[in-house]
N, C-alpha and C positions, 0 to 999 in steps of 0.2 A: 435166398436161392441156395440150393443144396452142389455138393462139390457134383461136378458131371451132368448137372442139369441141362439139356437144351435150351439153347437161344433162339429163338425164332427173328431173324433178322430179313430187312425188308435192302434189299442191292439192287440201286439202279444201276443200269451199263447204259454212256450218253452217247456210245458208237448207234444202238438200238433204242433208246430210250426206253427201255424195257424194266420193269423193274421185279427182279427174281426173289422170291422169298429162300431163304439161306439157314436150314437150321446148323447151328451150331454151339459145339462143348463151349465150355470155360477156356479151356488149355487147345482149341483149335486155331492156328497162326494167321493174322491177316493176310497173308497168301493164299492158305487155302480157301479161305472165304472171298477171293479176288479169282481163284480160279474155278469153283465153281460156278459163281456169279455168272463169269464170261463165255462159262459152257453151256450155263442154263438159259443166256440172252442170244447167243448164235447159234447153240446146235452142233457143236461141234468144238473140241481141244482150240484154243487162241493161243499166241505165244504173250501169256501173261507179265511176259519182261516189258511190255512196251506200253501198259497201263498203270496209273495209282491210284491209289482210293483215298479217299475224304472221308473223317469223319466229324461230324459239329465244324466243317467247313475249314478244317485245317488237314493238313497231308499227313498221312500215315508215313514217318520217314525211315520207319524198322520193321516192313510187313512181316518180318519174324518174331514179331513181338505178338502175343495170346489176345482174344478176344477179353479175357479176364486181365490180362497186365493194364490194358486199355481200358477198363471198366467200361465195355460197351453191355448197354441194358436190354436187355429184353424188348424186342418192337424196336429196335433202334434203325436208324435209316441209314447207309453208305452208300459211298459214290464211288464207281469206277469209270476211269475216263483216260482217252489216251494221254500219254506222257509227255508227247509232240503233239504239236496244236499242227493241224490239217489245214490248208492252204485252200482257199477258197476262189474258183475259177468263177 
């Protein structure tokens, strides 16, 4: 992979079960790729503070850390899901 190459990354959001394709750099932040995610699955700005993302089924626990610091690969799958677990009536 060359430096600035696009990542074509596949983000489910489990609020929607929807799952958003995410291109993104090397050096773009798992934030950013959490807030796109959650605009491209509702349609609208979320207050991104109140979800984390998963990747290989562990928590992202520095979403300021680069899709490259994390070696996420090309095609790779993330989870964004809320922070608080939702109460079930």
């Amino acid at each position: 992979m060359t430096a600035g190459a696009a990542l074509h990354l596949r983000v489910t959001v489990t609020d929607t079960w929807d799952t958003v394709a995410v291109d993104a750099g090397p050096d773009t932040s798992v934030a950013d790729v959490k807030r796109q995610a959650l605009r491209g699955a509702t349609g609208r700005p979320v207050a991104s503070g109140e979800y984390v993302v998963k990747f290989r089924g562990c928590l992202v626990l520095d979403e300021r850390k680069t899709v490259g610091d994390l070696a996420i690969p090309d095609g790779a799958a993330l989870i964004v899901l809320p922070s608080r677990r939702h109460p079930i009536r």
